[in-house]
N, C-alpha and C positions, 0 to 999 in steps of 0.2 A: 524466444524473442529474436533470434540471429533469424531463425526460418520465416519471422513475419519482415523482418528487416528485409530480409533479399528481395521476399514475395514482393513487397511492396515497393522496395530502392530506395530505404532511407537508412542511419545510421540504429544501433540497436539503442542506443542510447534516448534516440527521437520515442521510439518503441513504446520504451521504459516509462518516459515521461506521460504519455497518452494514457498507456494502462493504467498507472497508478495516479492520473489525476495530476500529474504536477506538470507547473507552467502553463496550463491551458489559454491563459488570454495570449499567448506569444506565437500559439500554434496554428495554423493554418486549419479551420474545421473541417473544410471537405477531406483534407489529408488526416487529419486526425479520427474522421467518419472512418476514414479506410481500411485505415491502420486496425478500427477497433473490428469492423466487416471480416477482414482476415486473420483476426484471432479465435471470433467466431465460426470459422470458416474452417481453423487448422485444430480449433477444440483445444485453443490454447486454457491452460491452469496454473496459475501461480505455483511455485514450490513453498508452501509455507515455511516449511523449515529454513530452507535457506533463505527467506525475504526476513525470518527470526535470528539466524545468528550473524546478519547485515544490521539490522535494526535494535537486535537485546533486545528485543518484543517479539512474545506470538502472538496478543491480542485474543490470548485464552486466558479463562479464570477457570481451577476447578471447584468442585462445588460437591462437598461432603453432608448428606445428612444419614442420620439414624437408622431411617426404615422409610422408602419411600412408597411403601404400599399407604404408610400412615396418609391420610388425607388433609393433615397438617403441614406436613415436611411436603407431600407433591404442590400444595398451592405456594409454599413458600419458595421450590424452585420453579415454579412459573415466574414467578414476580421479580426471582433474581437474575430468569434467564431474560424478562422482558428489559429491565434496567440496566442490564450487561448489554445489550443489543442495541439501546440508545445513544451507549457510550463507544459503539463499536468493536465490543469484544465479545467472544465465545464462550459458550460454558458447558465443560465437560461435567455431567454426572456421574456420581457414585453413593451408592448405600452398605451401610457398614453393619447395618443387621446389628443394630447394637455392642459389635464387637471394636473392642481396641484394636486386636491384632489387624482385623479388615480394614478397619479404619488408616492405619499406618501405612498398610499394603496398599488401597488408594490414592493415596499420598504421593509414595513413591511412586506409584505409576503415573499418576499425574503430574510430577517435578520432572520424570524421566521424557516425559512431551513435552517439556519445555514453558509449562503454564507458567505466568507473570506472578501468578496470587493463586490463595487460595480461603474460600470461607467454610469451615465446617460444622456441625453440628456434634459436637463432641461426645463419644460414647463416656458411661464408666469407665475410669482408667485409664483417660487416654492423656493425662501428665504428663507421662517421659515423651509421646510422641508431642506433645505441642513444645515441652522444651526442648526438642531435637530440633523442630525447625527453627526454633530461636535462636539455637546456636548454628543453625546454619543463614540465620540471615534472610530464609522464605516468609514474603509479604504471606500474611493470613491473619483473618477475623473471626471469633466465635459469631455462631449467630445461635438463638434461642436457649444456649445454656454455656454455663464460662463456670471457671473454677477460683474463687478466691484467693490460695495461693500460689498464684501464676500471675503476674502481669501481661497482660494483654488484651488487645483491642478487643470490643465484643460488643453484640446490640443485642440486648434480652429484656424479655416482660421485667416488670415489676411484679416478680409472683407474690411476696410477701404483702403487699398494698391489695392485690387483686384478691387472694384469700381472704385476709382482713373482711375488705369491699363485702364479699360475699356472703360472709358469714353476720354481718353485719345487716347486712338486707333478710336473711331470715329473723335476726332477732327482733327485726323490726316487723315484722311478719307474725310473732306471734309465737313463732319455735323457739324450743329452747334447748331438745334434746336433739344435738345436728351431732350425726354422724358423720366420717368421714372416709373413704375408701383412697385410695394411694397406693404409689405404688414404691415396692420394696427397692430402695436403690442409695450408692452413697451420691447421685448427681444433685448439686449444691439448688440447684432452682426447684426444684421440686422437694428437696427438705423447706426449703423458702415456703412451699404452698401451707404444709402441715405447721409450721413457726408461725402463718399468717391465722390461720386457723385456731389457733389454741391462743394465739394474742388477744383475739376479737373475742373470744368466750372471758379469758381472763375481766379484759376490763370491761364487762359488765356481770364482774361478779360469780361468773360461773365457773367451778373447775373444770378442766376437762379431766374427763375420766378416762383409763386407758385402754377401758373396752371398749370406747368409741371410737376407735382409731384403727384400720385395718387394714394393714400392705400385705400388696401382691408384685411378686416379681416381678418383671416385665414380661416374662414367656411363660407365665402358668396362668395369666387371667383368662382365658377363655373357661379355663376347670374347676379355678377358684373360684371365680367372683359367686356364686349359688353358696358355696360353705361362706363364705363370711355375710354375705347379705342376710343370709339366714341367723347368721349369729346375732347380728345386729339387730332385725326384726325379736329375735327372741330376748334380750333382755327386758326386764320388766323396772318400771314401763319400760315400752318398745320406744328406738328414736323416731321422733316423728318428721326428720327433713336429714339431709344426707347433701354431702359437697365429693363430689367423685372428681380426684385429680387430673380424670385426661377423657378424652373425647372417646377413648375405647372403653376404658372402664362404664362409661357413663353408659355406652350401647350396650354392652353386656348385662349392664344392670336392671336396665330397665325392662330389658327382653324377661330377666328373669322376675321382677315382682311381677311383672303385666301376666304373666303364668302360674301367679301362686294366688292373684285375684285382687292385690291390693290397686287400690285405687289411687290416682294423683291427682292434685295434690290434697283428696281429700284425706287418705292416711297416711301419705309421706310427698312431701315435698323432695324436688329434686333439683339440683342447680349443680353446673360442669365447668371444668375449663373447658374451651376450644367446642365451635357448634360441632353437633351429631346430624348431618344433613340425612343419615337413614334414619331419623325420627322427625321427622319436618313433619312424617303425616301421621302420629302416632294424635293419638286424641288428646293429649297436654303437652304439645312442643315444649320443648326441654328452655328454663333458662338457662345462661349460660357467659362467661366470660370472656367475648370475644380481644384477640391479640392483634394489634394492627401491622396486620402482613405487609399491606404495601409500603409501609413506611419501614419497616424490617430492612425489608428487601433493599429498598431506595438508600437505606443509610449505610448498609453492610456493604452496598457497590460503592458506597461514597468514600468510607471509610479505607476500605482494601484500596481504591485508586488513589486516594491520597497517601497511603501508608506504600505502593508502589516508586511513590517518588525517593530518589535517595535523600534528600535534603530532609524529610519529613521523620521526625522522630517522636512526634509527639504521639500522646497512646490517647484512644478514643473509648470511654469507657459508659455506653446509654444502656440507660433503663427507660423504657415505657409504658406508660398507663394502659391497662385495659379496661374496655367498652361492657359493662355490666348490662346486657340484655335481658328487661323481664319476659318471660313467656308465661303462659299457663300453669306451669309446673312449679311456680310459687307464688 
């Protein structure tokens, strides 16, 4: 700023004011043109950090989820890095590959840049780190799964409703024997889907049974899901519709009956959380329980910038309804 101040012959301060937009109706425009000509000129760049420990703001949020290969978690940070972007701030990414410990180590890394906030997608286990930042006072919001005994901010489906929904729409359907594929984890929203599931058999009467029910870890489905689909097919009777808890399972699965010759939905019916867009051209596009992303997105930034404020103590605790899409597949 001092080397555009000389260039030009005016105070640094005058500088200061032009770049960053302030005082403009007070400022002379062609002097103000000039001003900005010659920072273009000298390739001038703000010092973020230092315009951040002037301000206590860097006007960054990071931004934690699971597995960003998942095509769930990448749409959901488009959405947060577009809503972060309206509000004029930055968003750093990281994925935690399901791990706590990565998870934690992002964190840090991201506290250690000086981020304002931070929203995560919480691995297994990641308690002691979310009560670390409590106890240190860092603004952050769950987004798509939160833990029960922790208080804190969070905006997640209504899995429990959304299962229920689903499984409800097959009974209406005609099926009775709905299988259910899940995956092996202690994370509270996805025990929510399986609760939701054996709710909606209960009150109409039906018990679930426990071979209907079949978790896979989060890292062995690609080699499971063929052993258990199979199981499931092989009990007599065979089930004749299936609620697969995530949008990978759901791909997997269907690659593998389409290979063993079963038909949908005339010998099994199929209904997912979250679309599978690599089966859009499969010959019975999948139903499925779509998550309303952009309102996710829109309230986890609303959320964390209000929870930014010191004065704000209050805890913001949303659930949201999901969009029951019929397709073909039931």
């Amino acid at each position: 700023m001092k080397d555009i101040a000389q260039k030009v012959g005016v105070s640094t301060a005058l500088v200061s004011y032009v770049l960053n937009n302030q005082k403009v109706n007070r400022i002379n425009k062609e002097l103000a043109q000039k001003i900005k000509d010659t920072a273009k000129e000298l390739d001038y760049r703000p010092n973020q950090l230092a315009k951040s420990l002037k301000t206590a703001k860097s006007l960054t949020i990071g931004l934690i989820v699971s597995d960003i290969s998942n095509p769930f978690f990448s749409n959901i940070a488009r959405i947060i890095q577009e809503e972060a972007d309206n509000s004029k701030y930055t968003v750093l990414f990281g994925s935690s590959d399901e791990s706590a410990h990565k998870s934690a180590q992002l964190a840090d890394t991201f506290i250690n840049r000086q981020v304002d906030g931070l929203i995560i997608a919480p691995s297994e286990g990641a308690e002691e780190q979310l009560a670390y930042l409590q106890r240190r006072e860092i603004p952050f919001v769950l987004i798509d799964r939160y833990f029960p005994a922790l208080e804190t901010n969070y905006v997640a489906l209504d899995n429990y409703r959304a299962a229920y929904e689903a499984v409800s729409h097959l009974l209406d359907k005609g099926y009775t024997r709905i299988g259910m594929v899940t995956h092996e984890t202690g994370l509270f929203h996805l025990k929510e889907r399986r609760y939701g599931y054996e709710g909606a058999l209960k009150d109409r009467g039906i018990a679930p049974h426990p071979d209907w029910v079949k978790e896979i870890s989060l890292k062995q489905a690609k080699t499971a899901i063929p052993e258990v689909v199979d199981q499931l097919l092989g009990l007599v009777p065979r089930m004749d519709a299936l609620l697969m808890g995530s949008n990978t399972l759901a791909d997997l699965t269907v690659k593998h009956i389409h290979a063993l010759g079963y038909k949908v939905p005339k010998d099994l019916a199929i209904l997912t959380f979250d679309e599978v867009e690599s089966l859009d051209l499969f010959y019975a596009p999948i139903s499925y329980l779509r998550q309303p992303l952009p309102e996710m997105g829109r309230l986890a930034i609303q959320v964390l910038l209000d929870n930014m404020e010191k004065n704000n103590t209050q805890l913001s605790q949303i659930q949201l309804p999901a969009e029951l899409v019929l397709r073909a597949s039931t």
